[in-house]
C-alpha positions as CSV (number, residue, x, y, z in Angstrom):
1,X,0.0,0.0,0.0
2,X,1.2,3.4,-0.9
3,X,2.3,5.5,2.0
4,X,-0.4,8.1,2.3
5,X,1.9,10.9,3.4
6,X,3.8,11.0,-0.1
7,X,0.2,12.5,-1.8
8,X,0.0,15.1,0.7
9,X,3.6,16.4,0.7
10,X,2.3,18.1,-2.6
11,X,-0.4,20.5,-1.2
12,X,0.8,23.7,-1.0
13,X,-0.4,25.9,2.1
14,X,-2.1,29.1,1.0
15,X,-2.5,32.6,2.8
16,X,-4.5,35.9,1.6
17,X,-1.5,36.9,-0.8
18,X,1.3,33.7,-0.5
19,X,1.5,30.1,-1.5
20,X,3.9,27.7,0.8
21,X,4.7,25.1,-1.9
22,X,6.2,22.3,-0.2
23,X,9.2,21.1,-1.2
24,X,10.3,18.0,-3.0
25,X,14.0,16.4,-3.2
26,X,14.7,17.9,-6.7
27,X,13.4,21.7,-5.7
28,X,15.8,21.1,-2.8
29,X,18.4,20.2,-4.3
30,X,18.1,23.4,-6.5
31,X,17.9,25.8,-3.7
32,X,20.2,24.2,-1.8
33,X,22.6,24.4,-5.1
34,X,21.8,27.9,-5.7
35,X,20.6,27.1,-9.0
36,X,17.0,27.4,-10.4
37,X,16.3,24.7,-13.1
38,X,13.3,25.2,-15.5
39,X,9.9,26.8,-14.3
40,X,12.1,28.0,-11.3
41,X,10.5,31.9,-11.2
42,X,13.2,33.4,-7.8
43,X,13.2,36.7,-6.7
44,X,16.4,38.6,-6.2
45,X,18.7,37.4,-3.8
46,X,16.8,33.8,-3.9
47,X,18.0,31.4,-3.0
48,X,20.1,33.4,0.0
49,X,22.7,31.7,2.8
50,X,19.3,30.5,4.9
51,X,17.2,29.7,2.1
52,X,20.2,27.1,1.1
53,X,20.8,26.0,4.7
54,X,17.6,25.0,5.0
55,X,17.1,22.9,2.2
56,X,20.3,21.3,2.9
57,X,18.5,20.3,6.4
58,X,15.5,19.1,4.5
59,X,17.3,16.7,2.3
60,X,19.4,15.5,5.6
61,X,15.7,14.5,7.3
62,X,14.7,13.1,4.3
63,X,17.9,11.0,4.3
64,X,17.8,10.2,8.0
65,X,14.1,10.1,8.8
66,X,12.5,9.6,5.3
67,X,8.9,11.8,4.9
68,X,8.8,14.6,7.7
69,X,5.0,15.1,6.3
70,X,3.4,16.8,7.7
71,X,6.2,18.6,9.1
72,X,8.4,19.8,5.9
73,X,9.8,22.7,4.2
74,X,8.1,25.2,1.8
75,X,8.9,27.9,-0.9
76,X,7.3,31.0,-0.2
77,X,6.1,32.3,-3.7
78,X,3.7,35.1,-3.1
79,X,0.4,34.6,-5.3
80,X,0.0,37.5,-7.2
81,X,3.2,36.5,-9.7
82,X,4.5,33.2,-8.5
83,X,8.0,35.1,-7.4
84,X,9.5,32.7,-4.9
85,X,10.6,35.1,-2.0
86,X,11.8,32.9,0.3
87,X,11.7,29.9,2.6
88,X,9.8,28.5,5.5
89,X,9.4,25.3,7.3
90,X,9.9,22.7,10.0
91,X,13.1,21.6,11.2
92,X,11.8,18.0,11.2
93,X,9.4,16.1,13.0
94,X,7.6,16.4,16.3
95,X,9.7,15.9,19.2
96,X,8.8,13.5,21.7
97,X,6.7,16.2,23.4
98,X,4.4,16.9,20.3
99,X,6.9,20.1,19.2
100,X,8.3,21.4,16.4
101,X,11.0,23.8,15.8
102,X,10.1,26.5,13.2
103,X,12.3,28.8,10.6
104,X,11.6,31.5,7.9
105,X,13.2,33.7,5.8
106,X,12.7,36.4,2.8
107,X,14.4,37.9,0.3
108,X,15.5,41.6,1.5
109,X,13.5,43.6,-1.3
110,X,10.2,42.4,0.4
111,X,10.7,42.2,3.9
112,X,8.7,45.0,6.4
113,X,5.5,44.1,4.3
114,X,4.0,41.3,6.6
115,X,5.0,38.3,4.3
116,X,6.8,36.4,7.0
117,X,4.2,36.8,9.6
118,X,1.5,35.6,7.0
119,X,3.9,32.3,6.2
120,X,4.8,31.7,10.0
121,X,0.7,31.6,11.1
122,X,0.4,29.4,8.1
123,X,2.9,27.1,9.8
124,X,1.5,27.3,13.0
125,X,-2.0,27.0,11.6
126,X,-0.7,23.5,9.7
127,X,1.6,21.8,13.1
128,X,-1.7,22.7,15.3
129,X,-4.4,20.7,12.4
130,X,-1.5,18.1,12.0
131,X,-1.3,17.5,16.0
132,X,1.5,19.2,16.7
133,X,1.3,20.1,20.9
134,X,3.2,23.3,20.1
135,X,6.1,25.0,17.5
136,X,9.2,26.5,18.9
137,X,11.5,29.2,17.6
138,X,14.6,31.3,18.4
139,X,16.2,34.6,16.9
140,X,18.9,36.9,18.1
141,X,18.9,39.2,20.7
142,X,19.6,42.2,17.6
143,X,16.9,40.9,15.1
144,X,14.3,43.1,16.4
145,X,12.5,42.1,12.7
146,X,12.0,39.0,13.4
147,X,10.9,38.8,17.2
148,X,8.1,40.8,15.6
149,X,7.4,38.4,13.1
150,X,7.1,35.8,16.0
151,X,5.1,37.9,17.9
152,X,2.9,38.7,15.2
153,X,2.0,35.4,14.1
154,X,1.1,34.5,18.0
155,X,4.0,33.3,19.4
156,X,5.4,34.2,22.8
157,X,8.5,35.3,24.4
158,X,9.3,32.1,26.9
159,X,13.4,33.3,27.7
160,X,16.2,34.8,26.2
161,X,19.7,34.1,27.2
162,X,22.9,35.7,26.0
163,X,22.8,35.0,22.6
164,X,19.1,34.5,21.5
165,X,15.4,35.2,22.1
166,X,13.3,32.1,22.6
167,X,9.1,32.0,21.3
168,X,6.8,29.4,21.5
169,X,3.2,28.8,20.4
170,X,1.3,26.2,22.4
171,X,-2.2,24.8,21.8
172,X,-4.1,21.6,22.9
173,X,-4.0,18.7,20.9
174,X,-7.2,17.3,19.7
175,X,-6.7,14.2,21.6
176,X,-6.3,16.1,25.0
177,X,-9.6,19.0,24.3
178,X,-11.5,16.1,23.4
């Protein structure tokens, strides 16, 4: 029987003006080469340092773990021109406390314009319908930007320690409300 998962990797998550388009091992390996293959539409400065990073990651957990679904990585392509923009996802699976570790990132020329908040609740919205117990994330004590972007998409300052800020989102799981 055909693992269910693989069907669903292919669903892209959609907001009011994005599209998170899930990434596959070939996209991947394009981003995480720095080189856009046919059909590839990337804004400037995409794929950047993170954007590579984390597709590197993504094809590690696919190496080590097989299908995260439904806790991948996406291509943030916003809607109203199919310009990928940047990158968003899940560091991998769950942990054995029903978390997972978030991470985003856009192309300079668009950020201050509410893109990243917009991906990160998509995120969120997807770990909570998935099960996830909560998401987790982390930016520098400097990156004022993006302890906004957390906050704005809901999640909450827990600690900070010499280095980073640390936020976390945190719902019931439909198993415990029930």
């Amino acid at each position: 029987m055909a693992d269910p998962r693989a069907d669903a990797t292919a669903t892209p998550l959609p907001t009011e003006r994005l599209l998170l388009r899930p990434l596959d091992p070939p996209l991947a390996r394009r981003i995480a080469a720095g080189a856009a293959g046919p059909g590839d539409l990337w804004g400037p400065g995409y794929p950047g340092p993170t954007d590579r990073t984390g597709a590197a990651r993504f094809l590690e957990v696919l190496a080590d773990h097989g299908n995260p679904w439904p806790y991948g990585a996406y291509e943030i392509e916003r809607r109203e021109d199919g310009l990928a923009i940047g990158g968003a996802g899940f560091h991998g699976p769950a942990d054995e406390h029903g978390r997972v570790a978030i991470g985003y990132g856009l192309i300079p020329a668009v950020r201050g314009l509410g893109f990243a908040a917009e991906a990160l609740r998509a995120l969120l919205e997807h770990a909570r319908i998935h099960g996830a117990a909560g998401a987790d994330g982390d930016t520098g004590l400097a990156n004022v930007a993006s302890q906004r972007v957390m906050a704005a998409a809901g999640m909450t300052l827990v600690r900070e320690d010499d280095r980073l800020r640390y936020y976390a989102a945190t719902w019931a799981r439909a198993a415990e409300s029930s």
